[in-house]
N, CA, C and O of each residue as an XYZ file, in Angstrom:
816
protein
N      60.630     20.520   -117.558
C      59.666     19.492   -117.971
C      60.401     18.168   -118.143
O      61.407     18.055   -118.845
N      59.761     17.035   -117.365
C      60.864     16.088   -117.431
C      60.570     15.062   -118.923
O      59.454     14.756   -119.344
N      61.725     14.716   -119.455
C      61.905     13.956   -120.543
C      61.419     12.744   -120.950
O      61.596     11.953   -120.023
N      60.694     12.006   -122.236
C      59.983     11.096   -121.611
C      61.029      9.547   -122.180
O      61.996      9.526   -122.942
N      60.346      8.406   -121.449
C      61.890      7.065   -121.542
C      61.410      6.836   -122.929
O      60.384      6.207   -123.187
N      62.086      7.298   -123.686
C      62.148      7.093   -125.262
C      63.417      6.024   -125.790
O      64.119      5.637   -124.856
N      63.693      5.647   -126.769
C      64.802      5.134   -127.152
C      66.282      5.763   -127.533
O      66.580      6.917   -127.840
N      66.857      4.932   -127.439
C      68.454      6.205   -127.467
C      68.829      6.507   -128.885
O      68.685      5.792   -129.876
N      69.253      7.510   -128.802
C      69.842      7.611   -130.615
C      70.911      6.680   -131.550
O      71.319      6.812   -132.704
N      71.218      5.469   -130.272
C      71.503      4.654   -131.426
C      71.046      3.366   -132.060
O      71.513      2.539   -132.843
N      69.563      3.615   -131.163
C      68.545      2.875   -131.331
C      67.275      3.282   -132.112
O      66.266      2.612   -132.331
N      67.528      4.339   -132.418
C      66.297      5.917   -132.954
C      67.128      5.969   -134.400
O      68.342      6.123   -134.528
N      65.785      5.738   -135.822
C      66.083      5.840   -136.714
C      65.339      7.024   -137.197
O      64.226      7.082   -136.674
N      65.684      8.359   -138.345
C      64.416      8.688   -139.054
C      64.602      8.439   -140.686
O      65.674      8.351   -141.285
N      63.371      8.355   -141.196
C      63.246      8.366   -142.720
C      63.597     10.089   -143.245
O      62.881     11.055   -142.982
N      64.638     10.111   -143.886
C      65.332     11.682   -143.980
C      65.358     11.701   -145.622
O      66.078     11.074   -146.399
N      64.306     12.652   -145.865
C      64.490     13.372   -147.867
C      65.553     13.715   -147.923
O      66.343     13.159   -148.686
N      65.944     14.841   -147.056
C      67.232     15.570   -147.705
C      67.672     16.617   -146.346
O      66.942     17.098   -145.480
N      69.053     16.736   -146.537
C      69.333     17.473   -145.367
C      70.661     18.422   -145.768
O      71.639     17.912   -146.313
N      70.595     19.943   -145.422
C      71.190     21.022   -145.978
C      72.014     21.367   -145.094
O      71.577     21.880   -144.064
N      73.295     21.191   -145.257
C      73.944     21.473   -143.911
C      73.933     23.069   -143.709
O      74.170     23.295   -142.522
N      73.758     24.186   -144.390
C      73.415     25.214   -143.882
C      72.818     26.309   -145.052
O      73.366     26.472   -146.142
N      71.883     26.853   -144.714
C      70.854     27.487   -144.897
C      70.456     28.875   -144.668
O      70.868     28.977   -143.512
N      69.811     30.333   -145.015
C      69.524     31.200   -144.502
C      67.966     31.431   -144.747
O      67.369     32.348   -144.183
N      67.422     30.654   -145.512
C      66.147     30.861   -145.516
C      65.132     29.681   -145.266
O      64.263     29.132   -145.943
N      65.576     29.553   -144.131
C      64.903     28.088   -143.212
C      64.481     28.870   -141.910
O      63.443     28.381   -141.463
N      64.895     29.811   -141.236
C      65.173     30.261   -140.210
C      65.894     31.579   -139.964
O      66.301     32.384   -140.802
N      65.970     31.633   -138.562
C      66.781     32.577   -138.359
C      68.213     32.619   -138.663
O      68.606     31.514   -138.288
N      69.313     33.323   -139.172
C      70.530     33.349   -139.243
C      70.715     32.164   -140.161
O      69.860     31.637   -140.873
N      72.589     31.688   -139.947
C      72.785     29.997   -140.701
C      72.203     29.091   -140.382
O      72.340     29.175   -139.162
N      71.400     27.907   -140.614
C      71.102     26.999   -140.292
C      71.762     25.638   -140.585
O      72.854     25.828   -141.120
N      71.542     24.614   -140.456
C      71.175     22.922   -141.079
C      69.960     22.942   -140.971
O      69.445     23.200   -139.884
N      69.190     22.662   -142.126
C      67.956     21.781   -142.196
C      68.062     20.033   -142.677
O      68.643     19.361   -143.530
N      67.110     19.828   -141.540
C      66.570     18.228   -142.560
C      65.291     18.006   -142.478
O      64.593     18.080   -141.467
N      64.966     17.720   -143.589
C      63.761     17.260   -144.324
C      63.279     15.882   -143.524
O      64.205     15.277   -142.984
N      61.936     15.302   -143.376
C      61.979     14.410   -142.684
C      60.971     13.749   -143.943
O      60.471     14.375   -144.878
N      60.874     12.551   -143.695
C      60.200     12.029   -145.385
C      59.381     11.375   -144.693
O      59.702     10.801   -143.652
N      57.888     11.382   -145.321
C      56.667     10.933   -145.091
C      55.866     11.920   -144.990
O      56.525     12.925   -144.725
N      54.265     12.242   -145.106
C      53.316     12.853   -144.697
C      52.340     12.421   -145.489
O      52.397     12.281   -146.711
N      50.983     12.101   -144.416
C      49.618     11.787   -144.898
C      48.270     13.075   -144.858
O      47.088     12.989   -145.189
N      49.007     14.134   -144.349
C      48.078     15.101   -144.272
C      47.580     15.978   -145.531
O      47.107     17.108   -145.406
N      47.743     15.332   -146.721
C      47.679     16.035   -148.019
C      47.147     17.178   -148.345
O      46.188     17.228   -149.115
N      47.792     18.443   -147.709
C      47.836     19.866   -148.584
C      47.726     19.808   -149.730
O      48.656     19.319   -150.370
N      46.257     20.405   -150.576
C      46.799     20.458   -151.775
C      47.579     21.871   -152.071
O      47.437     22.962   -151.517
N      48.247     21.565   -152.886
C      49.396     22.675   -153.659
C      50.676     22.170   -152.486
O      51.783     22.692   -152.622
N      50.574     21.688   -151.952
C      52.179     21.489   -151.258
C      53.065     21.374   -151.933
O      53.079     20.451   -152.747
N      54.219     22.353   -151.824
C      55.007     22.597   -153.145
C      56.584     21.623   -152.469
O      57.714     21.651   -152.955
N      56.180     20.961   -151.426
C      57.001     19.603   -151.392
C      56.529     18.016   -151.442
O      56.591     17.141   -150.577
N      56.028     17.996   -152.816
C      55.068     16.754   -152.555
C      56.224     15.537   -152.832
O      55.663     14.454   -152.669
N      57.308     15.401   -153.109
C      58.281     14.437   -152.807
C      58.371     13.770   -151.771
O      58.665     12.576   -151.718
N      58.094     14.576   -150.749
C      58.242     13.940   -148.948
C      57.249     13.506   -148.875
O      57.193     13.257   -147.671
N      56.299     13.186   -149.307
C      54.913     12.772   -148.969
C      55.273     10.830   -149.118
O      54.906     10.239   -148.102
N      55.628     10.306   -149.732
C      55.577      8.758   -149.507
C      56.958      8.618   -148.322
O      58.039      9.141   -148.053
N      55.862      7.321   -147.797
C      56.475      6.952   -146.358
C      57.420      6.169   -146.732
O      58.124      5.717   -145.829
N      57.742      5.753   -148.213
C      58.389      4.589   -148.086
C      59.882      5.161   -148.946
O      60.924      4.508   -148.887
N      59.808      6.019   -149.460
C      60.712      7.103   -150.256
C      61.887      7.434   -149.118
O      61.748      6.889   -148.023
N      62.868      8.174   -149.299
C      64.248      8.832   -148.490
C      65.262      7.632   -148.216
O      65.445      6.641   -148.924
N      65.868      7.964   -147.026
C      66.273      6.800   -146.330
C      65.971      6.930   -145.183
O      65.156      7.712   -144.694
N      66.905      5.822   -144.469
C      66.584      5.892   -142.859
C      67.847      6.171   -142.623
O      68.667      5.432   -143.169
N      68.276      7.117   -141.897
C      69.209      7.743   -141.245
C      69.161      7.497   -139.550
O      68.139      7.835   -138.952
N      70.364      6.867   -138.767
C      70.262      7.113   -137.634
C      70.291      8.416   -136.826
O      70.818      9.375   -137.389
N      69.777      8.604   -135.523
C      69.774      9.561   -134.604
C      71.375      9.901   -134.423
O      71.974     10.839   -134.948
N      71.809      9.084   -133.710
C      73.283      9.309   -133.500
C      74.577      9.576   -134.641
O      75.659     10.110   -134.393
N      73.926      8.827   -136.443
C      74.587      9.590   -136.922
C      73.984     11.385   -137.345
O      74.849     12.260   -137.321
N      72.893     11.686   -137.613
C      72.436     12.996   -137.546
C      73.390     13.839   -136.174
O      74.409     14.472   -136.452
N      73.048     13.761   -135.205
C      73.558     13.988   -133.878
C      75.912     14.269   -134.172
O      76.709     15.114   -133.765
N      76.009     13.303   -134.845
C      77.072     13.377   -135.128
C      77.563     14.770   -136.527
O      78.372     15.698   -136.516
N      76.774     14.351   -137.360
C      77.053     15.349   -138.309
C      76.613     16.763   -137.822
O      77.568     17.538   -137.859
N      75.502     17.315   -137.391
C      75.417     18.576   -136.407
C      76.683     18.710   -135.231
O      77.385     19.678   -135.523
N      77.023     18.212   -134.350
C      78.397     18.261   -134.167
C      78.990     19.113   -134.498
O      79.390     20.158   -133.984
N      79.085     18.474   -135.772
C      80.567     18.517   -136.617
C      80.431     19.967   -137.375
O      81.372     20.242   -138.120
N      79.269     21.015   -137.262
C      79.459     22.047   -137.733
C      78.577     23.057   -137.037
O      77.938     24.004   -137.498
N      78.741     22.502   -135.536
C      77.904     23.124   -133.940
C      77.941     24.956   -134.831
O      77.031     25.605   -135.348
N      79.987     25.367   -134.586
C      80.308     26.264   -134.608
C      79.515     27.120   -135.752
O      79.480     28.342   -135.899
N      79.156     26.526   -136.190
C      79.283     27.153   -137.866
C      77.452     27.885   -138.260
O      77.085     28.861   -138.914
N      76.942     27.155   -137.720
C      75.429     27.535   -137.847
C      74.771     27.897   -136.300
O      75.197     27.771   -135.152
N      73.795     28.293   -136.765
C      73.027     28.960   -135.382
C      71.612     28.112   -134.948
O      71.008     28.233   -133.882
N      71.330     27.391   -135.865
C      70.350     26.114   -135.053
C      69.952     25.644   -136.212
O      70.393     25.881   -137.336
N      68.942     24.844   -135.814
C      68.477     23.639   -136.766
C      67.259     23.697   -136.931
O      66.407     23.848   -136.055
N      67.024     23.518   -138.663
C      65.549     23.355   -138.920
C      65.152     22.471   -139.435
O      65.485     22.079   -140.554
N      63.839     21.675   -138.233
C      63.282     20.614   -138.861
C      62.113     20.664   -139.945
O      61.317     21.599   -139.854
N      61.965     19.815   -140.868
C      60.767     20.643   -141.677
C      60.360     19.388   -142.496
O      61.361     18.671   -142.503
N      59.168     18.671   -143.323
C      59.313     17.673   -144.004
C      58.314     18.069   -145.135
O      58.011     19.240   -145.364
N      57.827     16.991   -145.825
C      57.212     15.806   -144.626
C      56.604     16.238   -143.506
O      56.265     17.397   -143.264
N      56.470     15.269   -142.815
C      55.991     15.924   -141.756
C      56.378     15.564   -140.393
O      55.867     14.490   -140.075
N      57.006     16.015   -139.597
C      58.148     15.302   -138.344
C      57.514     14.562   -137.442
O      57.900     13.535   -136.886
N      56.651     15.067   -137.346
C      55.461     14.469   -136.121
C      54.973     13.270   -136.144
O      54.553     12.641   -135.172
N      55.042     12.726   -137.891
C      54.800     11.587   -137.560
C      55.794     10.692   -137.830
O      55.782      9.739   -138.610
N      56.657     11.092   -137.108
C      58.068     10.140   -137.120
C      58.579     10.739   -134.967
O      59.727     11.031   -134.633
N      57.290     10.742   -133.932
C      57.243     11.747   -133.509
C      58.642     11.236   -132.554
O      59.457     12.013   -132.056
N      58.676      9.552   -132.439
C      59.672      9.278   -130.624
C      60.879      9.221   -131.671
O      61.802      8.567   -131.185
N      61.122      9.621   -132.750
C      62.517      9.565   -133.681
C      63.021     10.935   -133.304
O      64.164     11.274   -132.998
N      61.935     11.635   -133.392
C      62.063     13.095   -133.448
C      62.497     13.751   -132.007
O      63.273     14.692   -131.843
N      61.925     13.148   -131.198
C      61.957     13.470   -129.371
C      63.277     13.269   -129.116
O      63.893     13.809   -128.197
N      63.789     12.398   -130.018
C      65.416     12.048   -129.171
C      66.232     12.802   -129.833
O      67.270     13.194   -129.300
N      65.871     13.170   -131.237
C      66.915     13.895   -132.026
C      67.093     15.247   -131.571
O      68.125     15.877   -131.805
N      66.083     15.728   -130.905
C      65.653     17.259   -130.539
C      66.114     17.006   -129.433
O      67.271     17.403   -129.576
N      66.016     16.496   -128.075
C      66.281     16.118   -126.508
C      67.855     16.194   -127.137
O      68.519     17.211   -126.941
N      68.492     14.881   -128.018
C      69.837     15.271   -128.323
C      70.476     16.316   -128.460
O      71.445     16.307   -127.702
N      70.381     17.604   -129.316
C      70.580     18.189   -129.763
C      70.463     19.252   -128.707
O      71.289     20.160   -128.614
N      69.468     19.129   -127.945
C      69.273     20.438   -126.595
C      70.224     19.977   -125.581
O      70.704     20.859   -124.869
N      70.630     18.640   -125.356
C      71.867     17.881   -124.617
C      73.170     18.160   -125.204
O      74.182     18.198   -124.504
N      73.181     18.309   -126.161
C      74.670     18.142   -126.707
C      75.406     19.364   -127.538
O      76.545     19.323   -128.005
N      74.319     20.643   -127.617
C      74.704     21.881   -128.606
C      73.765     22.636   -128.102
O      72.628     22.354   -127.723
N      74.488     23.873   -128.141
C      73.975     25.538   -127.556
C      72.916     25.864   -128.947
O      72.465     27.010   -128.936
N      72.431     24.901   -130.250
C      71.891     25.319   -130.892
C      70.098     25.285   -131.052
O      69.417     24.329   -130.681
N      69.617     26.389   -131.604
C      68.245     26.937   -131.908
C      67.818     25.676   -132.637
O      68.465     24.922   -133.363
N      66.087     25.647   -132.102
C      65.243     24.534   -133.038
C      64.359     25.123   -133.107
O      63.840     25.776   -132.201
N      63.911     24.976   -134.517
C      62.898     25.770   -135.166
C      62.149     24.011   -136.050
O      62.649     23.005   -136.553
N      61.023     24.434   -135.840
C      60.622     22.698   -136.236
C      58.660     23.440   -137.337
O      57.767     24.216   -136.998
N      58.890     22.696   -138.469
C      57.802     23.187   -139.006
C      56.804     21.722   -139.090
O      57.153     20.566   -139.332
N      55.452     22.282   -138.791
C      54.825     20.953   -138.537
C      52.986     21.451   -139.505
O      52.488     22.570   -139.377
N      52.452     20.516   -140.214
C      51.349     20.596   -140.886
C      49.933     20.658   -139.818
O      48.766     20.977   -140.044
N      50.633     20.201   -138.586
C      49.441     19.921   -137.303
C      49.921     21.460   -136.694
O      50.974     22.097   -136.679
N      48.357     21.697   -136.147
C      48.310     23.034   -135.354
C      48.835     22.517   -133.923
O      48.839     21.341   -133.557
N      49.210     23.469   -133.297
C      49.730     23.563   -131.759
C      48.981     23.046   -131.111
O      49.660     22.547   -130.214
N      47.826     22.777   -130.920
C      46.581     22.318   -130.089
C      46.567     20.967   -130.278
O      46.309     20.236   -129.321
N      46.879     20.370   -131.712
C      46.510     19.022   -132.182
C      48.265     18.169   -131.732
O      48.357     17.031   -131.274
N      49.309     18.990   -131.992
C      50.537     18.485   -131.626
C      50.479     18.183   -130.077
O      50.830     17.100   -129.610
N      50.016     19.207   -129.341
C      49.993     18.970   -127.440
C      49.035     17.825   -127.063
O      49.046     17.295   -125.952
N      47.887     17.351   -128.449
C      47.078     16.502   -127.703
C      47.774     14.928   -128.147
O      47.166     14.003   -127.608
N      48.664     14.595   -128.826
C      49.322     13.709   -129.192
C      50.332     12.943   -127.837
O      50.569     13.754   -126.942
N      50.772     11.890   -127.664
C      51.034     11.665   -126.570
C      52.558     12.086   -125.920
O      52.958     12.249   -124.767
N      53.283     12.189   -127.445
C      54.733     12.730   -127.041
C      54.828     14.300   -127.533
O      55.872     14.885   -127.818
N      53.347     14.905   -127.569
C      53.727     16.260   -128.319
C      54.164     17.466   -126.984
O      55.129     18.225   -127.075
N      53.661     17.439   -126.349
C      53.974     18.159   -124.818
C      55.475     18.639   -124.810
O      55.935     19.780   -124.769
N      56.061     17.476   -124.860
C      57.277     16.876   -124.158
C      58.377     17.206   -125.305
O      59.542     17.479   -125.015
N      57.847     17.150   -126.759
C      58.846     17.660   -127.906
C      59.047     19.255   -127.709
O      60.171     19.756   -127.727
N      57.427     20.291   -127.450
C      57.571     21.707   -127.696
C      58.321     21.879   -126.484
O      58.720     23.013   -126.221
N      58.636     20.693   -125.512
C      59.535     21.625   -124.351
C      60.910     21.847   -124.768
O      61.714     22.498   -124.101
N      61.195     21.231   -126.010
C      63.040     21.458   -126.588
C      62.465     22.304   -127.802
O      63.239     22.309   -128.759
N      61.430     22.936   -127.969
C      61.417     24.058   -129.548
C      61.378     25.304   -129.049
O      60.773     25.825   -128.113
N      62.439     25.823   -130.173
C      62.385     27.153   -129.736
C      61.133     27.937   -130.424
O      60.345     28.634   -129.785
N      61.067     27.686   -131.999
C      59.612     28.292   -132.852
C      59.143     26.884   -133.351
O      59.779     25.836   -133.465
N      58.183     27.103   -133.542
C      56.993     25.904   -134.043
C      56.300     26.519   -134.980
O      55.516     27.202   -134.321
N      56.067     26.734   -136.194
C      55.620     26.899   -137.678
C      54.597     25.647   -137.668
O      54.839     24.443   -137.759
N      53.214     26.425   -137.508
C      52.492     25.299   -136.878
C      50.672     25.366   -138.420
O      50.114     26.445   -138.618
N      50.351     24.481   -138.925
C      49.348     24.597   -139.262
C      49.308     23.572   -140.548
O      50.282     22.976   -141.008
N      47.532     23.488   -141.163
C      47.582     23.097   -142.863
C      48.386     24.419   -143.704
O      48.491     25.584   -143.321
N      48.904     23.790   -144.981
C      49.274     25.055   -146.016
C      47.457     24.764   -146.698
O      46.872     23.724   -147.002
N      47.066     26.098   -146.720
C      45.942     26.137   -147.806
C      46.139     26.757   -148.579
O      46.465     27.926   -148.369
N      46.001     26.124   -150.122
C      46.276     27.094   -151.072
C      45.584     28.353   -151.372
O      46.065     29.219   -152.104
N      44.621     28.423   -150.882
C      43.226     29.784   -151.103
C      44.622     30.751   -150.304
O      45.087     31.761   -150.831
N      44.964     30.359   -149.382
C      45.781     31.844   -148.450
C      47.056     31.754   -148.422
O      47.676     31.949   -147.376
N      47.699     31.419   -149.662
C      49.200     31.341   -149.749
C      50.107     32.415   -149.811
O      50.283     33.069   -150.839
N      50.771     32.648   -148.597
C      51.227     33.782   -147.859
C      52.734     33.736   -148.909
O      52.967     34.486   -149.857
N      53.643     32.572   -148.365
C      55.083     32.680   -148.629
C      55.724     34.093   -148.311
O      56.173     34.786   -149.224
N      55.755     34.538   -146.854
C      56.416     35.683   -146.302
C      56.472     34.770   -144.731
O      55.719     33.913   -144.268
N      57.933     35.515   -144.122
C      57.824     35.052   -142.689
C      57.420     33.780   -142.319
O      56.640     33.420   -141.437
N      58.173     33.052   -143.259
C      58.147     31.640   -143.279
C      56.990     30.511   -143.002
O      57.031     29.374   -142.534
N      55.952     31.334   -143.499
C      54.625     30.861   -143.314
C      53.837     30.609   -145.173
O      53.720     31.449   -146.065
N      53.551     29.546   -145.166
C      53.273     29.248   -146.199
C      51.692     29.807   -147.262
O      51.345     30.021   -148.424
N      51.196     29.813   -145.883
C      49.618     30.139   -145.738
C      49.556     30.971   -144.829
O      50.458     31.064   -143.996
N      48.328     31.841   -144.815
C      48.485     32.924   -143.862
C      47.589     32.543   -142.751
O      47.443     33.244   -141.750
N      46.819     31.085   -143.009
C      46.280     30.515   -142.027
C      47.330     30.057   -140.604
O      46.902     29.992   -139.451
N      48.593     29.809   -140.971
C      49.416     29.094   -140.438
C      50.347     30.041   -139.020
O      50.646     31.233   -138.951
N      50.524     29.215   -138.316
C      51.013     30.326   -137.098
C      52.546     30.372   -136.489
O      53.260     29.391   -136.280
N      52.807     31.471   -136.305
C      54.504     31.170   -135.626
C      54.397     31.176   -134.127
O      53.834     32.110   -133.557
N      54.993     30.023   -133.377
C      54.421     30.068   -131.726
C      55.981     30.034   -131.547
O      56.727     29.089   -131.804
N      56.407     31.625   -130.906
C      57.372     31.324   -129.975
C      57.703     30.797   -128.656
O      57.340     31.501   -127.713
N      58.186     29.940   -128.442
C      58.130     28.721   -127.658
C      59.212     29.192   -126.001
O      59.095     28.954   -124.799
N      60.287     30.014   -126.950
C      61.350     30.703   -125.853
C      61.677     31.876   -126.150
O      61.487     32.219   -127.317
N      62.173     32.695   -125.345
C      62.385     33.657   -125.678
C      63.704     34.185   -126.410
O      64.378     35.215   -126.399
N      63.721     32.899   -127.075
C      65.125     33.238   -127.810
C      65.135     33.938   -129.369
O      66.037     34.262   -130.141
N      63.746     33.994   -129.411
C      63.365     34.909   -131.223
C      62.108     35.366   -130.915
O      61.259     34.961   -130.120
N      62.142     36.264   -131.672
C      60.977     37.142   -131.456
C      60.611     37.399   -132.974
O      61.401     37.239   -133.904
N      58.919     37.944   -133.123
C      58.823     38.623   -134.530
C      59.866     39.540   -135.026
O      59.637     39.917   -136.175
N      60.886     39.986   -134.526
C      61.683     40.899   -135.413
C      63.022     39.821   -136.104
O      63.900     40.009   -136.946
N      62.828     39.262   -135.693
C      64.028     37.834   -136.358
C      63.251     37.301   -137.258
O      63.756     36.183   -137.361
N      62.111     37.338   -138.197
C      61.818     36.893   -138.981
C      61.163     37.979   -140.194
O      60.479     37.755   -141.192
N      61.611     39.009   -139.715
C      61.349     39.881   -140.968
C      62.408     40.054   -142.123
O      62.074     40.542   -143.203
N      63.626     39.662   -141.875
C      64.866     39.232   -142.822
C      65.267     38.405   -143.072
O      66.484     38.320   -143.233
N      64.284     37.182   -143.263
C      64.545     35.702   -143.479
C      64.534     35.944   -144.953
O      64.015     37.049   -145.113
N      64.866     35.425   -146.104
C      64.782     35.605   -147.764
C      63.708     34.771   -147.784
O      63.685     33.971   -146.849
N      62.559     34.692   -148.782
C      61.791     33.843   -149.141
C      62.415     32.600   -150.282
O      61.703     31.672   -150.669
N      63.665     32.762   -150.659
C      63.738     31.621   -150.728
C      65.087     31.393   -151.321
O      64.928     31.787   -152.476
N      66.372     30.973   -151.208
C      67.853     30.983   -151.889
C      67.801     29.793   -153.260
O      67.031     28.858   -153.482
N      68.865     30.270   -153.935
C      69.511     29.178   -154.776
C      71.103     28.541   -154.170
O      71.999     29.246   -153.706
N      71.129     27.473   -154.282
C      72.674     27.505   -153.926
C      73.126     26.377   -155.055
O      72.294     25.724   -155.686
N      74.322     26.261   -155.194
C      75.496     25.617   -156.560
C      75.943     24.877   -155.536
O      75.572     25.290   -154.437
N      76.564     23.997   -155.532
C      77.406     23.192   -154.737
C      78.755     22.861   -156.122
O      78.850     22.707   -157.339
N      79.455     22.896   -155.061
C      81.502     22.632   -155.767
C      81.035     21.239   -156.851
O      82.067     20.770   -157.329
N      80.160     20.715   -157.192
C      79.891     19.735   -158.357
C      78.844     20.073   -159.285
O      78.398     19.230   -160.062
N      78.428     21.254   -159.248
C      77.428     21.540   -160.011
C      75.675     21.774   -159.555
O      74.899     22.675   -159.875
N      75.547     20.990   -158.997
C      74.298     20.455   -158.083
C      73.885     21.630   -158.115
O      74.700     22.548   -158.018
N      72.544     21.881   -158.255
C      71.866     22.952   -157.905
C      70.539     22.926   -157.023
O      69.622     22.227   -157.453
N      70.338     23.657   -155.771
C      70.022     23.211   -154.723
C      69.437     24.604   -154.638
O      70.062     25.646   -154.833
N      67.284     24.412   -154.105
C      66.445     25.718   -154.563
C      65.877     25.704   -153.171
O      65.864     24.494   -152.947
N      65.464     26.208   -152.239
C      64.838     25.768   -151.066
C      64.055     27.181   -150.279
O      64.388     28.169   -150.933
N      63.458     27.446   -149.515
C      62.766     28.294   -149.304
C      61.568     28.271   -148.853
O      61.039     27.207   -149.175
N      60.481     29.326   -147.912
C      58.658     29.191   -148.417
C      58.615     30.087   -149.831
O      57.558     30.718   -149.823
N      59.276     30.327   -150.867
C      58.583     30.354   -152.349
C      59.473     30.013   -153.005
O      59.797     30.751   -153.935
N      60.278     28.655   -152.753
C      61.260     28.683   -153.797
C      60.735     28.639   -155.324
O      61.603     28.682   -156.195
N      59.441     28.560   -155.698
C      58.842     28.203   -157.380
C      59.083     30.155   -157.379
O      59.797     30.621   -158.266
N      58.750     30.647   -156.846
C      58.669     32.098   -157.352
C      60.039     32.485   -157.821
O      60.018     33.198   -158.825
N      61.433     32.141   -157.263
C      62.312     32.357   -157.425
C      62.816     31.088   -158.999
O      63.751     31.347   -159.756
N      62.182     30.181   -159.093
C      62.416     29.638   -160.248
C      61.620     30.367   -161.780
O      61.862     30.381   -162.987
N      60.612     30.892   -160.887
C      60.151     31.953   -162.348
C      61.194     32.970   -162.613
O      61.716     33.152   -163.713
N      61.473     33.650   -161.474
C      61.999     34.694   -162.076
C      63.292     34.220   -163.260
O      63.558     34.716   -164.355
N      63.927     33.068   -162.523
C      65.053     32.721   -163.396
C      64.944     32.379   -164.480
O      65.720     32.759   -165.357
N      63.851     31.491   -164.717
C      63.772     31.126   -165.811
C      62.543     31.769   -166.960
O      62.580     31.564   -168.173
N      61.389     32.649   -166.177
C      60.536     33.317   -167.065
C      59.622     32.567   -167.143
O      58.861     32.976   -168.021
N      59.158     31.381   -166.548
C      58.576     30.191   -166.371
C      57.863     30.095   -165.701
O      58.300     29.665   -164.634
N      55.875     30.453   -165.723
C      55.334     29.848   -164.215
C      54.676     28.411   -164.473
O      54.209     27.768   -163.534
């Protein structure tokens, strides 16, 4: 599928919440995730309502993202995009993903609030699912809040895109880790990371 004339990554900015250089309950195996900051599609109960203002994160370049994946190709097994909401950051997103399928043997797994139907009718959406490997595609509704198999809602769908994962790669994903970082930092992430904060603390 040919690529569309987008801007180059060192011309390609995105607005970025937060970004994990590696992960096991984002995806399949180790990951990097980054968070992409903005979304107007207001889920209620979205249990990331931080990413929701457009004007919040920073702006991070393409080419430095592109650079820091690089720098730890070896170490993880692909990348998960997730926000916010990516799509609507979509020709930021086209180059970072086109990059990343150019420059590393690594997996993209991309979670998006728009269904598969509504992403393909968008003008660069075609052309993004041709570099995804899974697409975590839908609204979260709170009436059907799944948090298993990385689906938030049970409305929500997993479209394997290649044949590089299948439903049996997502039956041992954790619903959701804690991690410490060497300064203390404590870092909760997951589809239930609040469930895992009850248990710790006895707290719903």
């Amino acid at each position: 599928m040919p690529r569309p004339p987008l801007g180059s990554a060192k011309t390609s900015e995105i607005r970025v919440h937060a970004l994990l250089p590696r992960s096991r309950a984002n995806g399949p195996g180790v990951r990097m995730v980054i968070w992409f900051q903005g979304c107007s599609l207001g889920c209620v109960g979205c249990f990331n309502p931080s990413t929701h203002a457009t004007s919040a994160g920073q702006l991070v370049s393409v080419a430095d993202l592109l650079c820091q994946i690089a720098c730890i190709d070896k170490e993880v097994e692909g990348i998960t995009i997730t926000g916010g909401e990516p799509f609507q950051q979509a020709s930021a997103l086209a180059v970072l993903l086109n990059g990343i399928r150019e420059k590393t043997g690594l997996s993209i797994l991309v979670f998006s609030g728009y269904t598969r139907i509504e992403i393909e009718r968008m003008p660069l959406g075609s052309s993004i699912l041709g570099v995804v490997d899974v697409l975590i595609s839908g609204r979260f509704l709170q009436s059907l809040h799944s948090g298993r198999g990385l689906l938030g809602s049970s409305n929500q769908e997993v479209c394997f895109l290649t044949t590089r994962y299948g439903p049996s790669d997502f039956s041992r994903i954790p619903a959701a880790e804690l991690r410490v970082s060497t300064n203390g930092v404590v870092e909760m992430t997951g589809i239930r990371p609040i469930q895992l904060l009850t248990i710790l603390t006895g707290k719903t």
